[in-house]
LOGU-774801 format. One line per field, with one value per residue (C-alpha): residue number from 1; x, y, z. Coordinates in pm, whole numbers, plus 50000, padded with zeros to 5 digits. Example, Ala and Ser with C-alpha at 12.3 -4.5 7.8 and 13.67 -1.06 7.14 Angstrom:
<nodes>
num <- (1:2)
east <- (51230:51367)
north <- (49550:49894)
up <- (50780:50714)
</nodes>
This chain:
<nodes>
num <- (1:2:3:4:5:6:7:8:9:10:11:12:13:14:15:16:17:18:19:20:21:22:23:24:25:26:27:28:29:30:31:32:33:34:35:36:37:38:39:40:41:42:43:44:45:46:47:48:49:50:51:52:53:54:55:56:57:58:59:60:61:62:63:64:65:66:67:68:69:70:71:72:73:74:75:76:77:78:79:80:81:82:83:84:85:86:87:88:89:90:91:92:93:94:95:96:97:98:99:100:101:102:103:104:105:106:107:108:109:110:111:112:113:114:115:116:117:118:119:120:121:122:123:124:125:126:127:128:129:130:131:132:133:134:135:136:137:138:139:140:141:142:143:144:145:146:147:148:149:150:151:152:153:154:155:156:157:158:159:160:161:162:163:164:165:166:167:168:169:170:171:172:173:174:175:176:177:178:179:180:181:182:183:184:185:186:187:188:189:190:191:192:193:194:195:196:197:198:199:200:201:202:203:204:205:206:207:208:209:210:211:212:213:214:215:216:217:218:219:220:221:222:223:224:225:226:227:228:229:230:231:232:233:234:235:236:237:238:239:240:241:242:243:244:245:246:247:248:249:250:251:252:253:254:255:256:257:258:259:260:261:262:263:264:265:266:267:268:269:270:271:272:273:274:275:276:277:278:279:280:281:282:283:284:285:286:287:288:289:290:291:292:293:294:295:296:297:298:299:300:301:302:303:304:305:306:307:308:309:310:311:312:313:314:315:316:317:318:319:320:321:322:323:324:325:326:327:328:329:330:331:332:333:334:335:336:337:338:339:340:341:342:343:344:345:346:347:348:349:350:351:352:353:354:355:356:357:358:359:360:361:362:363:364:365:366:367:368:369:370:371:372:373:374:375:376:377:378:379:380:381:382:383:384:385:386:387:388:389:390:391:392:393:394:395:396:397:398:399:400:401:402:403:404:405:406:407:408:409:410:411:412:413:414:415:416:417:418:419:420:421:422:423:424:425:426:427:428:429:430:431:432:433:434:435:436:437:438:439:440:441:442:443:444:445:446:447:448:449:450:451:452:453:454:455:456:457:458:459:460:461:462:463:464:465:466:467:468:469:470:471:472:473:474:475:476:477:478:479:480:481:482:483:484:485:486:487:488:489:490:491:492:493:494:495:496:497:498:499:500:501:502:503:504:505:506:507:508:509:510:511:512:513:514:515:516:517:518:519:520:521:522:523:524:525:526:527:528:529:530:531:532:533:534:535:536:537:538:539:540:541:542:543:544:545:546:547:548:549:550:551:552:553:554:555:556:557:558:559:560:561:562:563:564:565:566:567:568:569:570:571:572:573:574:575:576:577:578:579:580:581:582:583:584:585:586:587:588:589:590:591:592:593:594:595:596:597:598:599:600:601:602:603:604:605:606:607:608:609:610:611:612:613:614:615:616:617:618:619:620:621:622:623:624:625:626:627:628:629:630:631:632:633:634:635:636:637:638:639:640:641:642:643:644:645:646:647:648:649:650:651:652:653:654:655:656:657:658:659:660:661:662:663:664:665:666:667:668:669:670:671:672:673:674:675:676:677:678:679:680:681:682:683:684:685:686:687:688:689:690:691:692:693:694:695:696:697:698:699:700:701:702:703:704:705:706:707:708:709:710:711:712:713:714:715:716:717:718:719:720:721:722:723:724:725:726:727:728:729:730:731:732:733:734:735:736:737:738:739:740:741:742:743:744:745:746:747)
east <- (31825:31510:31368:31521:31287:31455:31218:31372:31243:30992:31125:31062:31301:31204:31496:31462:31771:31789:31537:31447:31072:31060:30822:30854:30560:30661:30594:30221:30141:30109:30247:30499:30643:30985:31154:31123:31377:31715:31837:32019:32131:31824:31907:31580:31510:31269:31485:31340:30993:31086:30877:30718:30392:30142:29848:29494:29656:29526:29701:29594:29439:29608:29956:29838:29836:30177:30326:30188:30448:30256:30005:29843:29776:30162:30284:30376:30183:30149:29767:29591:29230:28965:28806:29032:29259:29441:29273:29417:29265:29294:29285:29015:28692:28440:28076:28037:27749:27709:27694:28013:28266:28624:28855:29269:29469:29730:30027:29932:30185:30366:30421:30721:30626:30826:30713:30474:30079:29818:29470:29153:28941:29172:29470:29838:30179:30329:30658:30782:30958:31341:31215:30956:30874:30584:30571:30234:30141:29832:29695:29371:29092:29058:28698:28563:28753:28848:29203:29379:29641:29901:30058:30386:30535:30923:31080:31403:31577:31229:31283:30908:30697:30343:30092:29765:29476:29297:29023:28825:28569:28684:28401:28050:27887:27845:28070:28065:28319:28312:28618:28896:29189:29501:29789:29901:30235:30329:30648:30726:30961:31079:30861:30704:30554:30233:30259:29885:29776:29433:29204:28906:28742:28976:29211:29331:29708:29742:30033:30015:30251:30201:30353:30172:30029:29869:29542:29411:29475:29304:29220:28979:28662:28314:28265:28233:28595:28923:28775:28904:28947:29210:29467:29506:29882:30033:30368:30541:30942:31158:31057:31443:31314:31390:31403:31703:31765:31591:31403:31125:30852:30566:30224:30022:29700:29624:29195:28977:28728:28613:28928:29077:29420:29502:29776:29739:30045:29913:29986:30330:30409:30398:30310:30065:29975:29646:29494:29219:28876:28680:28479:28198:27981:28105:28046:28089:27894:28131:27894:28157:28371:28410:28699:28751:29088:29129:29312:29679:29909:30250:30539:30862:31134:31430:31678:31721:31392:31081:31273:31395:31072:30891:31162:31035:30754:30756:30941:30651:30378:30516:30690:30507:30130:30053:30051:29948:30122:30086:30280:30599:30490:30542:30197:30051:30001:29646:29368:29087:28792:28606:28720:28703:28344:28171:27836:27820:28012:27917:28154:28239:28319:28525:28697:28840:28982:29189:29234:29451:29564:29745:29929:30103:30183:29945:29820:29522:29174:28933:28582:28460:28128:27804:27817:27548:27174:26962:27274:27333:27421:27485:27125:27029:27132:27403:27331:27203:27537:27371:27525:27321:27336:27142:27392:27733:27571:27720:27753:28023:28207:28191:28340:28622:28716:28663:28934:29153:29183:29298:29655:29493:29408:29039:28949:28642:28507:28264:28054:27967:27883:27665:27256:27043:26660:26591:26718:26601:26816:26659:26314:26390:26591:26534:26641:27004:27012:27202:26864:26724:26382:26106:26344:26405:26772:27056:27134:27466:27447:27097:27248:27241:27494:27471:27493:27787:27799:27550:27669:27377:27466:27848:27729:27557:27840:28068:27854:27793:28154:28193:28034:28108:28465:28394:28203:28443:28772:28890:29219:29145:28913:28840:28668:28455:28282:28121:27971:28035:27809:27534:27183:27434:27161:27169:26848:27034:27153:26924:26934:27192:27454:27366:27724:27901:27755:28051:28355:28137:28056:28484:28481:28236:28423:28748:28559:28430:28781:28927:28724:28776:29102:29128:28916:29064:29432:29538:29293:29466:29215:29262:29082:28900:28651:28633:28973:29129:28860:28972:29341:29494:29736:29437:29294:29666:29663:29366:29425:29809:29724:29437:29330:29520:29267:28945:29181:29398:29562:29933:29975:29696:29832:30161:30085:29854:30147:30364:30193:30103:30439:30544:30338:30262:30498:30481:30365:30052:29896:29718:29833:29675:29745:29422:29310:29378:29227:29155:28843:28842:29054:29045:29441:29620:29978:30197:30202:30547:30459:30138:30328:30617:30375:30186:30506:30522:30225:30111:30108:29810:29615:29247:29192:29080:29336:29157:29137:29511:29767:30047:30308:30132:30079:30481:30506:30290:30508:30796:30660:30568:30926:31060:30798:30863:31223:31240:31009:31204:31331:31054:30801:31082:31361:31436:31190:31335:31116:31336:31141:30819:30483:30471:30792:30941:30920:30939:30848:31083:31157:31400:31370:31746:31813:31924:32301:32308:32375:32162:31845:31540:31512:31194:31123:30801:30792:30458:30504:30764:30915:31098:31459:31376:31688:31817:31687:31937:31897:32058:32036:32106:32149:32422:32800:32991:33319:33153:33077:32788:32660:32309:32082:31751:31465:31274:31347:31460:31115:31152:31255:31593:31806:32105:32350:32275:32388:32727:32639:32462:32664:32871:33144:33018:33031:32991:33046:32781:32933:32865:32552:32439:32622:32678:32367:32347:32157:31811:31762:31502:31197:31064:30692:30468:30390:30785:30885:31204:31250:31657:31854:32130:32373:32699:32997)
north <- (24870:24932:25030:25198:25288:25562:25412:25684:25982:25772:25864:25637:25627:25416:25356:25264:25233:25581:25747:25822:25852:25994:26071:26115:26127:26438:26524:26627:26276:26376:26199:26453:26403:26547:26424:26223:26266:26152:25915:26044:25918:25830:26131:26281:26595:26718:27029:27125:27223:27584:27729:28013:28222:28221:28439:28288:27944:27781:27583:27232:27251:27256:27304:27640:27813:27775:27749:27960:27848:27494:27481:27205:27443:27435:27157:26913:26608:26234:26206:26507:26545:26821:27014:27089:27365:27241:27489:27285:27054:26749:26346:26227:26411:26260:26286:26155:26081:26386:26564:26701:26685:26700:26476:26484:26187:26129:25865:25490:25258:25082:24709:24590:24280:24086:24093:24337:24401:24297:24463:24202:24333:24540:24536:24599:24589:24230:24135:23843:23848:23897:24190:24418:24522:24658:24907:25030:25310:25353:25669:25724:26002:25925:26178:25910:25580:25609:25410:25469:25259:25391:25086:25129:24874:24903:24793:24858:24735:24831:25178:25183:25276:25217:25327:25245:25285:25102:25269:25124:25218:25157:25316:25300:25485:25456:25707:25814:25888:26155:26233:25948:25981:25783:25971:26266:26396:26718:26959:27269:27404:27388:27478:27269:27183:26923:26665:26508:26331:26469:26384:26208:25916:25847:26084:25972:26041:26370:26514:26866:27067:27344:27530:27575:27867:27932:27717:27383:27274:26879:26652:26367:26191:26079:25852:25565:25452:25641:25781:25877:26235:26210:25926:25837:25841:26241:26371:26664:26756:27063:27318:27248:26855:26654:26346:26244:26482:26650:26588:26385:26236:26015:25886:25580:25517:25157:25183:25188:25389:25739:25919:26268:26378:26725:26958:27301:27538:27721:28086:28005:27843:27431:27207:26945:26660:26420:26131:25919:25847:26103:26280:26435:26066:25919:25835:25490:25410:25267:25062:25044:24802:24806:24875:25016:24955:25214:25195:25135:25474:25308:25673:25658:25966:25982:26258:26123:26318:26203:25920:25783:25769:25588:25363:25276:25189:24997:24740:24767:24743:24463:24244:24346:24422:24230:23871:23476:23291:23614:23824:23743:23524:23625:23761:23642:23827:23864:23979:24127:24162:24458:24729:24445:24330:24567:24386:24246:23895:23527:23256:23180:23524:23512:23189:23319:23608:23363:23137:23449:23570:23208:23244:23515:23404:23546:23351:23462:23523:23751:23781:24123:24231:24140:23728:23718:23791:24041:24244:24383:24700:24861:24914:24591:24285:24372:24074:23794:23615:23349:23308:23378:23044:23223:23475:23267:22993:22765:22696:22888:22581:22490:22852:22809:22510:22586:22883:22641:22411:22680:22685:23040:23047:23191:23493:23697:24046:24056:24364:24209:24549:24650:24570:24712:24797:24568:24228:23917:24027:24361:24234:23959:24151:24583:24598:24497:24782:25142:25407:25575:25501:25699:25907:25801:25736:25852:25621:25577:25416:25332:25099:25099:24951:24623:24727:24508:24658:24391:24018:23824:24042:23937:23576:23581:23730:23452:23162:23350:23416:23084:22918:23128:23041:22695:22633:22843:22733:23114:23174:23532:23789:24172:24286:24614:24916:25149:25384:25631:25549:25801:25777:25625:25395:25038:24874:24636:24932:25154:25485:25600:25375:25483:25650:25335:25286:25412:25196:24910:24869:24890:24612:24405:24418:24334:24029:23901:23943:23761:23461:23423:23492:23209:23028:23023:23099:23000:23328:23647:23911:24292:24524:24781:25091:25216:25227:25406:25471:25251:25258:25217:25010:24865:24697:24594:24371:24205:24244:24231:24487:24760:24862:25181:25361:25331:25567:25357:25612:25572:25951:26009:25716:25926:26191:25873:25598:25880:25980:25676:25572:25808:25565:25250:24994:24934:24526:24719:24896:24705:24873:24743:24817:24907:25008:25251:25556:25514:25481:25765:26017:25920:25963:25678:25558:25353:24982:25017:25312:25181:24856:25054:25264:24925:24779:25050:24804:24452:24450:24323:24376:24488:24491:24307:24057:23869:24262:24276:24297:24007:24313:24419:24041:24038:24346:24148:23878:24064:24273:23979:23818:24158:24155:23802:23853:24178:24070:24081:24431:24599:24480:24426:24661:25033:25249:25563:25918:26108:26336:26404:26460:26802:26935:26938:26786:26383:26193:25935:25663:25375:25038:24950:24641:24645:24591:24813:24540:24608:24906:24939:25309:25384:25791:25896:26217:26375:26615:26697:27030:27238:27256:27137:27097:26785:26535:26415:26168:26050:25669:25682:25332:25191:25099:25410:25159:24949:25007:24958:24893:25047:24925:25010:24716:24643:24927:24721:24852:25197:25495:25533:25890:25951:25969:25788:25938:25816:25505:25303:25245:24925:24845:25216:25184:25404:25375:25392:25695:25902:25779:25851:26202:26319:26105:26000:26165:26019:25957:26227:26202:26170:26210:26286:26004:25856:25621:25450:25174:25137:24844:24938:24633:24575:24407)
up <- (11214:11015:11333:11638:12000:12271:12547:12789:12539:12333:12034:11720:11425:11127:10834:10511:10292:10198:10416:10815:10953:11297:11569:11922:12214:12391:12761:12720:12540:12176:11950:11744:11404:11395:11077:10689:10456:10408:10615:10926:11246:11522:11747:11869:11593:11805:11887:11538:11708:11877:12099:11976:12162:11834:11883:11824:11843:12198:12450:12561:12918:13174:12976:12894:13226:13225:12859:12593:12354:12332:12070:11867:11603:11491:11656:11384:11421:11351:11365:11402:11532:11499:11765:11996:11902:11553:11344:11042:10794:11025:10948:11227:11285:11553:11670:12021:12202:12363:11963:12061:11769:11931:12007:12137:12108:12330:12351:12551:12422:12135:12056:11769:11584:11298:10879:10786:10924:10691:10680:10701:10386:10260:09992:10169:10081:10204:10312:10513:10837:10706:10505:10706:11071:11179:11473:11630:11869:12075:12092:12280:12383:12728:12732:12471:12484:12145:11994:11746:11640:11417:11219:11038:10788:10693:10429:10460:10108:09930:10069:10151:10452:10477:10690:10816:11148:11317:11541:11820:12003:12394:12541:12692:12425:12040:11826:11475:11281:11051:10898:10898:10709:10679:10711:10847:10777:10874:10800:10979:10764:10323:10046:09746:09464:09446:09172:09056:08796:08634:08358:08223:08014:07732:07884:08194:08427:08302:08503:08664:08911:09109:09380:09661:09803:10131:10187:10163:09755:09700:09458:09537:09401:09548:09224:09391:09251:09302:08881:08527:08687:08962:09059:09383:09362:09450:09504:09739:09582:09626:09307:09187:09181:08846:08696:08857:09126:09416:09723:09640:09795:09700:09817:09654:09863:09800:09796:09452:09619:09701:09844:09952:09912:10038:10122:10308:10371:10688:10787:10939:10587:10735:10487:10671:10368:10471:10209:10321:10242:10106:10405:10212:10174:10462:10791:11034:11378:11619:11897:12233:12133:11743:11560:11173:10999:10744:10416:10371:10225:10121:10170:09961:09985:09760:09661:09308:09194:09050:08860:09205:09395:09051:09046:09398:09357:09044:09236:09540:09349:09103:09399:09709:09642:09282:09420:09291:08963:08732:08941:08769:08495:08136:08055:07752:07418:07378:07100:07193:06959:07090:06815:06529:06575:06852:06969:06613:06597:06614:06701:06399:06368:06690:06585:06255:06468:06680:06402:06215:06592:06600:06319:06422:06753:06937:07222:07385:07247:07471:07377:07461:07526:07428:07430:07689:07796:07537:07466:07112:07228:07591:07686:07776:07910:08224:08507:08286:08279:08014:07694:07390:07216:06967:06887:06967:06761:07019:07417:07603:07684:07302:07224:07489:07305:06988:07060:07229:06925:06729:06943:07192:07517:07602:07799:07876:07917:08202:08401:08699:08904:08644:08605:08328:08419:08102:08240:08396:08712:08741:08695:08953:09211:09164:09552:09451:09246:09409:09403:09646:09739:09634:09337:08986:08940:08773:08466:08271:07960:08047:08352:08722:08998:09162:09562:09668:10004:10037:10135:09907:09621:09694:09708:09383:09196:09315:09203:08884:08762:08942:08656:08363:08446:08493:08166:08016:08123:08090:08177:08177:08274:08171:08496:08359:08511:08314:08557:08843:09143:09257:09461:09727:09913:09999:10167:10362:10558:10808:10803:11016:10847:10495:10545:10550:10202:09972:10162:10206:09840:09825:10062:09889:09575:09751:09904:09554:09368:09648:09650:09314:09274:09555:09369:09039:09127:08735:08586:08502:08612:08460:08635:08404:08452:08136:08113:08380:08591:08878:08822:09158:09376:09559:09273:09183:09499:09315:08919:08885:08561:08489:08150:08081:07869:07656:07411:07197:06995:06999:06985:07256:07516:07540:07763:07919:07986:08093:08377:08478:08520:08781:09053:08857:08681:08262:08377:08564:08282:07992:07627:07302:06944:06766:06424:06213:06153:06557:06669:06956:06730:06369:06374:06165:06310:06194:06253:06396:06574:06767:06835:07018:07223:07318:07453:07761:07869:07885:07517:07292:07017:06945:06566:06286:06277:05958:05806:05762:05480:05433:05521:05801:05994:05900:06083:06411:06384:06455:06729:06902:06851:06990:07280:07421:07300:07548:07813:08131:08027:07948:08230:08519:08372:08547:08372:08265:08137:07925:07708:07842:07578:07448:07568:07225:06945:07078:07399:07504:07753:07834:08034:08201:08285:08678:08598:08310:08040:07822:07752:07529:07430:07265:07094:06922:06722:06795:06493:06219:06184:05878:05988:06331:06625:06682:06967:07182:07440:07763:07864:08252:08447:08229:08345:08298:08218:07983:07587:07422:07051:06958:06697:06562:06611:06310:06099:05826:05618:05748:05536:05738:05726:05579:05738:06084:06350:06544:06749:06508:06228:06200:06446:06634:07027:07273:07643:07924:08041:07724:07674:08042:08050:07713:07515:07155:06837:06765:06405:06291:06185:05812:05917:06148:06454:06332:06584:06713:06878:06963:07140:07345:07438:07631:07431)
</nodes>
């Protein structure tokens, strides 16, 4: 059972397929965590908490006239609370109405209910009734009156767990809350390494590990959006944790704003991990009687390694957070006109674009930036959602269907969050714009911030978008933000909730992208921030894929799509190929090359399509074949890492189709070398019994070596076995940036 209650001993054991949560409400009240891992037997594990007399570490009142041993400063808990003797970072900090900041939580009651909890306002894994179960416990501070309910989805087959609060204010007298995180998960005993994913604009998912050492270690932002600079997604593993072996676990908090993820090993060397949002800009009145659900945290453990828990939640995020008809519809293969034209186009520009994009089987045209309002460059123009007629040379609806004729679907880049001070908007409305009163504020490409916290700001951006996509017909939308937020101040809020700001600007955009993806269910929306900037499983629940990167360099989106993948699927992040030499690095790739690197995404283009030579349209044609040809393996295959950027000489990955019949193997060389060692690579996921045939894709044009190595030559097999445990030779390199793109197929 995916769940499984010891009433007697009020122990709670959650299962998964390959894992066991458990917790158990000891005889003092709190709530204890005693166990995640591998999945065991439902026995109670709390025999793993010894008793031990720690000095400076306090005892409850009145358990501590008579048990020293009993401390809640190394008792591992489920929800820990500051203020009363946990001298640990903790996940709920509250001001009462005394000024007092202390709270203890202590065990009321649980309640089981079939399918999986949903969060009003918020994103959250789904599942229907024959695949989840939620449990929730009651916890309450009977000094205050303050609940917390601890809600637990499991997934059983998904091998997920997710966790949530709710808190409510059940007493007489107004509370704030200070500090509310959304998990807490404690261990008292193993040592690790911390897994993040760092960077910045144009360089985003940067992977890092660490051990840790004793202290709190965190990574976090107060951007306004989970940022470019850390990803809300972390891992804990054993240090001997691989790819494909090793205790393993990982954490995706599903929430695209301001968050905190930290882990502290304390001085009896517990590890006590707590994610939530970001304390430092936030705070939430509770009047008697109000309640705040807090953001979702979906767990996954696996002894396979890294590889195991990404694996995991590929298939979450893809089948049980992206949601509506793109979720597992092909997606089309776009153009998009932004590093052909920049501001400077018309549509007759535009329409020669798609007019060449059709040709060659492309079969959506997106219109970037700078079709509206005063806008011929970024300092102007943001909120004045009116097409320049003058510019376009036409109406929007004429644009869309001018597009249309020409055999492409039509698609549009919008900033709705944005407002420049020079714009109609602005002018009309400055108290919709985030400053603080009475101080100049901080600008970003000379632009401000809508304040969606606000409901009339909300309203406006629905009948806006409302319209464009009406006129339009736009069967897809580029949703932008080009800013962090700062001078954190809405008017619509007084002064004591100013707090509240930060999570209920997140809320406001949820509400928007929810109406409209209600709205207009038949629109693909891809979330953007300038690139990366709001890549997160929250907005996933909203736009089934997020622009990966403003960087389009093949070369530079390596270390980029590879760390991305250890928390999000290939169908989740948007990949283009671009021009050559790039635009962010002045490197020039191949054709071939930047096509295969684009293909570990949702696959597009952003060039001058009407620019191009009759060989290198030839070369388009066939990646598109090979894309659409390759579609259900490369977005819903079992994504594979393995040769990671800048640990030799090549970075490599492979997509496995679930039964093994078939792989897509895909190498780059990042640099040549004189007399440089062989690459060899290992395919896992394919039937040990079974042979297979390899062949290179589209390297007919390619300046091949000679000799290939064994596998690829005529009537050369080799069985899924070998190539799992023993691997095959990659073809070297003749150049710099050489890629390979190789199919592996049963016979």
């Amino acid at each position: 059972m995916s769940i499984v209650l010891d009433t007697a001993q009020r122990v709670f054991t959650l299962n998964t397929k390959n894992s066991t949560y458990q917790m158990k409400a000891d005889e003092h009240q709190v709530l204890l965590h005693t166990y995640y891992g591998a999945r065991t037997d439902s026995s109670d594990k709390s025999y793993l908490c010894y008793p031990v007399d720690r000095g400076f570490s306090g005892n409850p009142h009145p358990v501590g006239k008579e048990l020293r041993t009993y401390s809640l400063d190394v008792l591992p808990q489920e929800y820990s609370c500051f203020g009363t003797g946990d001298y640990r970072t903790t996940a709920l900090r509250v001001c009462n109405g005394d000024g007092s900041r202390a709270a203890q939580l202590t065990y009321r009651e649980y309640e089981l209910r079939p399918g999986k909890y949903g969060i009003p306002g918020l994103p959250a894994v789904y599942g229907e009734e024959a695949e989840a179960r939620t449990l929730a416990v009651r916890l309450e501070d009977k000094a205050s009156g303050l609940e917390a309910e601890l809600v637990y989805g499991v997934l059983e087959e998904l091998d997920v767990i997710t966790r949530a609060v709710k808190l409510t204010n059940r007493g007489q007298k107004p509370l704030v809350l200070e500090k509310a995180a959304s998990l807490n998960l404690d261990w008292q005993y193993g040592d690790f390494q911390w897994i993040t994913f760092y960077g910045r604009h144009a360089g985003e998912q940067n992977m890092q590990r660490t051990g840790l050492h004793h202290g709190i270690q965190s990574i976090g932002s107060v951007r306004g959006a989970s940022s470019h600079q850390y990803n809300p997604f972390v891992m804990l593993c054993e240090p001997g944790c691989g790819e494909g072996s090793g205790d393993c676990y990982g954490f995706s908090f599903l929430y695209s704003g301001e968050f905190l993820a930290e882990v502290e090993q304390d001085q009896f060397c517990q590890t006590r991990f707590v994610c939530g949002i970001h304390p430092d800009n936030f705070s939430w009145k509770l009047e008697p009687g109000e309640s705040l659900w807090l953001p979702e945290v979906a767990m996954a453990y696996s002894g396979q390694g890294t590889g195991g828990v990404s694996r995991i939640f590929h298939r979450t995020l893809r089948e049980h957070v992206c949601r509506g008809v793109w979720k597992n519809r092909r997606r089309p293969v776009l153009v998009n006109n932004w590093e052909a034209t920049y501001f400077d186009f018309t549509a007759d520009r535009l329409v020669e674009i798609a007019r060449e994009a059709a040709d060659l089987g492309i079969e959506l045209f997106v219109m970037d930036d700078g079709w509206f309002g005063k806008r011929d460059d970024d300092n102007s123009g943001l909120g004045d959602w009116e097409a320049n007629e003058e510019k376009l040379g036409c109406t929007l609806a004429e644009l869309g269907e001018r597009v249309r004729k020409e055999g492409l679907e039509f698609g549009i880049w919008l900033e709705p969050e944005g407002i420049s001070e020079d714009s109609r908007l602005y002018r009309t409305h400055p108290d919709w714009a985030v400053e603080i009163p009475g101080r100049a504020p901080c600008l970003s490409r000379n632009q401000l911030v809508l304040d969606l916290s606000r409901t009339d700001v909300q309203d406006y951006l629905i009948r806006e978008i409302t319209r464009i996509l009406a006129q339009s017909k736009a069967v897809y939308v580029k949703w932008d933000m080009n800013r962090s937020l700062c001078d954190k101040f809405s008017g619509a809020l007084a002064g004591e909730r100013q707090g509240e700001f930060a999570h209920r600007y997140v809320l406001g955009l949820y509400r928007v992208l929810e109406e409209l993806g209600r709205a207009f269910p038949q629109v693909l929306f891809e979330g953007c921030s300038g690139g990366g900037g709001r890549f997160d499983a929250g907005m996933l629940y909203y736009t089934p894929q997020i622009w990966g990167s403003d960087n389009t360099d093949a070369i530079g989106r390596l270390p980029l799509q590879y760390g991305a993948s250890f928390g999000y699927p290939v169908s989740a992040t948007g990949a283009h190929v671009s021009a050559v030499p790039n635009h962010q690095t002045g490197r020039v790739t191949s054709l071939y090359t930047r096509g295969c690197v684009a293909m570990a995404g949702t696959f597009g283009y952003e060039l001058d399509i009407a620019g191009l030579s009759g060989k290198e349209k030839e070369e388009i044609r066939r990646q598109i074949a090979v894309f659409k040809e390759q579609y259900q393996l490369i977005q819903r295959g079992d994504y594979y890492r393995l040769l990671a950027p800048g640990a030799g000489s090549c970075t490599a990955w492979a997509m496995v189709e679930g039964s093994g019949k078939e792989a897509l193997v895909t190498a780059v060389y990042q640099q040549v070398q004189a007399n440089g060692p062989l690459v060899c690579l290992k395919v896992p996921g394919l039937a040990a019994g079974a042979d297979y045939r390899m062949e290179l894709v589209g390297a007919d044009d390619l300046d091949l070596p000679q000799p290939l190595p064994f596998g690829f030559g005529p009537g050369e097999t080799l069985t899924g076995a070998a190539l799992g445990q023993c691997g095959f030779i990659l073809p070297p390199a003749r150049e710099d940036y050489q890629a390979w793109q190789i199919r592996v197929r049963r016979i």
